[in-house]
N, C-alpha and C positions, 0 to 999 in steps of 0.2 A: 569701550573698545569698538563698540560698533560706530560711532560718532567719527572715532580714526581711523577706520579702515575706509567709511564713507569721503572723505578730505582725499584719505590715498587717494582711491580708484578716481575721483575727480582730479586732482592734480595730475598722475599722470593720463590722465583721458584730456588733459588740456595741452600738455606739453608733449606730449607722443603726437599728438592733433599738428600742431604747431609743426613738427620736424617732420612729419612727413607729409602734411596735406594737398603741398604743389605736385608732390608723384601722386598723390591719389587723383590729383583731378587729369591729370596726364593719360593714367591708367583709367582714369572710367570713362574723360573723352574719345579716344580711340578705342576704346570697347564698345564705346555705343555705335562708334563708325563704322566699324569691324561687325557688326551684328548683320547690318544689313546687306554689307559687301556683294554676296551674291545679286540680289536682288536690283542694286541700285545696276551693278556691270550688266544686266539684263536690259535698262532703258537706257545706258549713258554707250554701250558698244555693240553696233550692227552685226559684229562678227562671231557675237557672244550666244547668239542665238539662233537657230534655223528650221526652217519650216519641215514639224516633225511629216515623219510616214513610218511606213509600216516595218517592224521589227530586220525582219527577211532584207532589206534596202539597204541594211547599211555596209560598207567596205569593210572589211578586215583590215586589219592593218598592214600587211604586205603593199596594198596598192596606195595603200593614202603613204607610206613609205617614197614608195615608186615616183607618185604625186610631187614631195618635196623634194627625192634628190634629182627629179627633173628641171625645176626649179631653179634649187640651193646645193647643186653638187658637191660642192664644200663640206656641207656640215654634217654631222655625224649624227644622227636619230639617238635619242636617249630612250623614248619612255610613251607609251599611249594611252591617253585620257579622254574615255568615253563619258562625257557625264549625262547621257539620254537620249532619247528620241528627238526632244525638241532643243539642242543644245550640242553646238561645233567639239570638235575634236581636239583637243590641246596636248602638241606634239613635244617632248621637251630635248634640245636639243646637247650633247655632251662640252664642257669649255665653253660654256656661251649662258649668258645672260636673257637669249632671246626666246620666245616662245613663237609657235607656230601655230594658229587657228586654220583648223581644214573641213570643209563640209564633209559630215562622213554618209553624203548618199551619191557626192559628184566626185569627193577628193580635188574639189576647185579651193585652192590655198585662200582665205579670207583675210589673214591679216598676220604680218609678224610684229612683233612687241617686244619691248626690254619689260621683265616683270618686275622692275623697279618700279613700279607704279605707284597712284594714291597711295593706294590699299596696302601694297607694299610698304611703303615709310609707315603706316598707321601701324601694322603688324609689328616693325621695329623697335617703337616708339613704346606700344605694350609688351614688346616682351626684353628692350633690353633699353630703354631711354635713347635707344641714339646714340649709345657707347660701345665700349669693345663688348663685345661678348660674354666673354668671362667674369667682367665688371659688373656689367648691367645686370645680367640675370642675379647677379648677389642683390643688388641694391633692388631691381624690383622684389626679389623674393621676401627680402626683411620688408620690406614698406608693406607688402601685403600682409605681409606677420602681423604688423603693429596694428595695419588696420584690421583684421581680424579681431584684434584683443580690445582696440578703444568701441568698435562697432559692441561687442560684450557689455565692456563699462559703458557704453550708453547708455542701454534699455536699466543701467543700476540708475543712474543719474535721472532717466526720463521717468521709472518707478514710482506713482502717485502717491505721496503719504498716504495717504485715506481714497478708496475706493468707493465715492458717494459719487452722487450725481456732478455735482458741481464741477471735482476736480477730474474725472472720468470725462467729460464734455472741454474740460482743458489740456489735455494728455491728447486728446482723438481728434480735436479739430482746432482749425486754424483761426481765428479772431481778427477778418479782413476789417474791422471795422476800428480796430487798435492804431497807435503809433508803429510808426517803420521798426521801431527798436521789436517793439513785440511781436509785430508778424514775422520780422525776423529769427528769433526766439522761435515760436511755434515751427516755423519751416523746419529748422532747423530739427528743432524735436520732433512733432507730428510726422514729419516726411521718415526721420529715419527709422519711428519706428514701424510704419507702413512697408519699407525697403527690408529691413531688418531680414529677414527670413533670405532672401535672394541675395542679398549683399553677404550676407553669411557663408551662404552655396559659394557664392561667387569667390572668395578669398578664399575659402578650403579648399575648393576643386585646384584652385592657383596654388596654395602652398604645394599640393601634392604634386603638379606640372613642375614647380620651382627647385623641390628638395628632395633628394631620393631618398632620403632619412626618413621623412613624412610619408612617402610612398610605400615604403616598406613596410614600415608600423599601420598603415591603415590597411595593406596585404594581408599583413598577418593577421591581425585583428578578424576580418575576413574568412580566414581559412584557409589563404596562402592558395599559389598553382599547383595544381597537380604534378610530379614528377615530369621533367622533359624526355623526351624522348628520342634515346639515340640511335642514329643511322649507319648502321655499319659499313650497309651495301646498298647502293642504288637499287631503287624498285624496276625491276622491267615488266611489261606488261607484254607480254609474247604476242597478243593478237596486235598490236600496234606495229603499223609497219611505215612510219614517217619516217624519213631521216633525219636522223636526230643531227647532223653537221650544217643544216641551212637554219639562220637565225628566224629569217624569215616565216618559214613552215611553223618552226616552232611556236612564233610569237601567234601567228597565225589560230592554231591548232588550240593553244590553252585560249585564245580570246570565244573561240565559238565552244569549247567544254566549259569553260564560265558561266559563261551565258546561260545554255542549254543545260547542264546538271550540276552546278554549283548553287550558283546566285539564285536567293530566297526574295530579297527585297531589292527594288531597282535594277532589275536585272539588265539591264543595259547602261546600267554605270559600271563600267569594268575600268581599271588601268592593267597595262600590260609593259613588262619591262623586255625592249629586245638585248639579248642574251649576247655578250660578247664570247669570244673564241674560245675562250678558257674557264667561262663559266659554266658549272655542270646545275647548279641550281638557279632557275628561272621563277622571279618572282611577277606576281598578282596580287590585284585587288577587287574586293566584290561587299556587296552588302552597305553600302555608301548611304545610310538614311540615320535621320536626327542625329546626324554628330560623332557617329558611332563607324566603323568597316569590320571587314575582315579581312585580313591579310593571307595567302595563299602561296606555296611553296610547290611547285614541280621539281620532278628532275626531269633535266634535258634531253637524255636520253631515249627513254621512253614516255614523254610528258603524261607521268604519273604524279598523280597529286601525294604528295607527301605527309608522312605521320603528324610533321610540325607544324601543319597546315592549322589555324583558327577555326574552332569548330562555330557554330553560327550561336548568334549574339542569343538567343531564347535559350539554346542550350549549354551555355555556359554557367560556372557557380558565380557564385557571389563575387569570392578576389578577384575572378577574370572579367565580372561585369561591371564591380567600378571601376577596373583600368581603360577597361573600353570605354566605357561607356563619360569617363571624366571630362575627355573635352567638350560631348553637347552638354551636359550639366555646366559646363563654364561658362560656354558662347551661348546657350539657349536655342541652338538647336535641336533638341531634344525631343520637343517637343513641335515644331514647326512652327507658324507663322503664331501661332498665339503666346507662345513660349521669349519669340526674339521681342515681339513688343512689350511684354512683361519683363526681358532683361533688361530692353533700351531704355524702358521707364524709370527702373531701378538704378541702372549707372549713371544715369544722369541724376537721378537725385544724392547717389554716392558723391559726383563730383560738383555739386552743391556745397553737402555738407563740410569741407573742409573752409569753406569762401562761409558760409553762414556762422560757422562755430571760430571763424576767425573773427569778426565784425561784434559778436557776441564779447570776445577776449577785450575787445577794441574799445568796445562801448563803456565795459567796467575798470578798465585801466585808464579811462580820463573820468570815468566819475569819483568827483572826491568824496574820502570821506567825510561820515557826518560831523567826528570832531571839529572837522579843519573847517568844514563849513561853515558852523556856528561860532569859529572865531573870525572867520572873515564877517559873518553879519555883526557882530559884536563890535568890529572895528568900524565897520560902514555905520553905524549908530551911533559911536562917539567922534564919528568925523562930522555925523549930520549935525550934532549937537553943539560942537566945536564953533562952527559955522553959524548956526543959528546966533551964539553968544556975538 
């Protein structure tokens, strides 16, 4: 029994390999692009960046507002993205494609952009192939299923009969001194299961992004959310005496209560959303580190922060911290710059392994077997003989 269950899990760790390996290498090349993204838009765009100063210095958003409809009188403000001291203002605009970079200590407009950029197709590319939407996320979701379960039957497959020196030093390291066919062999093996552990993270964190069936059962598992909490009645706060009818003010007003008695980590990475005519709830964002936010609810009226507001990522249980917390376990931010070079390392050897383990398929499907072998030598002997006569 154990002989055929071993046959299974290799057969399908061959042919599951085979039908999805070109989206795996899809999915782990633009993950590793996607890792650095930030960092690379740091040296590749002059506007992406700006000469930090001191907290006190930066605009509100009402004037870097003022700034662009001086400008771009046309367009309609959506949205404002503070991401630090040393780091422009990314203003999003409503019905448009474009983004707006603005300094947020002169509100001197730096550059407008279609955010269809690199980064943008790569982003596409992992999360829907470059197809419809609806499509795509099915088929990345399954590819990453499968790869999840062959990544499993690997470490069955790479499993050392015997745990002795010999086959332990064959398992753990690579044999540069072998035939192409064997170093290929080992990369294959030795790399993945080096990657193993992160490539694991990486595909779970994904199923749960991909499937809300998987989201839910890893919730519950968890401890599930705490009850929501409903609002019957707008909170007023009686000492507050802003007028709650100029979007302005308001945007205004939650960006510096953010700041000053919200935001725990990064506190000057805030987004602030400006508040159309008929919205009464004004959303935010705060706590922007390793991969993780907090999301943030006012009402407009009295921009009191609301019950449904995110409470901060330390004080959160368990279900509410791996929801947060899932996309930097995915991207490796999580952990910061040592984290994304430990994913980058890892996805590239993920998108390795389907191009190794194909060449491996390749290499045993033209070698013959020994029967046939030994009758072509058998024939090649009494042709030589033939000829001799």
């Amino acid at each position: 029994m154990k002989k055929i269950l071993l046959k299974i899990n290799a057969w399908l760790h061959l042919w599951l390999g085979l039908v999805s390996g070109i989206i795996v290498v899809i999915l782990s090349v633009t993950g590793c692009a996607l890792v650095f993204e930030h960092d690379i838009k740091d040296l590749l765009y002059n506007y992406y960046s700006v000469e930090p100063q001191e907290s006190e210095k930066q605009l509100p958003p009402s004037i870097l507002y003022k700034s662009v409809k001086a400008t771009y009188p046309e367009l309609e403000v959506s949205s404002f993205w503070y991401y630090g001291l040393d780091k422009s203002v990314k203003i999003s605009i409503d019905h448009s494609d474009s983004l707006i970079y603005v300094n947020p200590y002169t509100a001197d407009i730096l550059a407008i952009v279609d955010h269809e950029d690199f980064f943008h197709e790569m982003d596409e590319g992992h999360r829907q192939l470059w197809l419809p939407r609806k499509i795509g996320r099915q088929v990345v979701g399954w590819a990453t299923a499968i790869f999840f379960f062959i990544t499993l039957s690997g470490i069955i497959l790479w499993w050392p009969k015997k745990w002795n020196k010999r086959h332990a030093k064959q398992a753990l390291t690579i044999n540069w001194k072998a035939k192409l066919k064997r170093i290929n062999y080992d990369l294959h093996n030795v790399l993945g299961f080096y990657s193993l552990t992160l490539a694991l993270l990486i595909a779970f964190t994904g199923l749960i992004m991909a499937f809300p069936f998987v989201r839910k059962q890893v919730i519950a598992l968890a401890g599930g959310y705490p009850p929501r909490v409903k609002i019957e009645k707008a909170l007023v706060d009686s000492t507050n005496n802003i007028p709650p009818t100029n979007a302005l003010i308001v945007a205004d007003s939650i960006w510096h209560f953010v700041r000053k008695e919200v935001a725990l980590k990064n506190k000057e990475a805030v987004i602030v959303h400006l508040p159309e005519e008929d919205e009464e709830t004004v959303y935010a964002c705060t706590d922007m580190h390793g991969g993780s936010w907090r999301d943030l609810y006012f009402d407009r009226n009295s921009i009191t922060l609301l019950p449904t507001s995110q409470k901060a990522l330390k004080d959160a249980k368990a279900a509410e911290w791996i929801s947060r917390s899932n996309y930097g376990l995915h991207t490796g931010f999580i952990g910061g710059m040592t984290t994304k070079i430990l994913y980058f390392t890892a996805s590239l050897i993920c998108a390795s392994l389907p191009i190794t383990g194909f060449y491996i398929w390749w290499g045993k499907r033209k070698k013959k077997p020994k029967g046939k072998k030994n009758k072509d030598n058998t024939r090649l002997a009494k042709k030589e003989l033939v000829s001799a006569d």
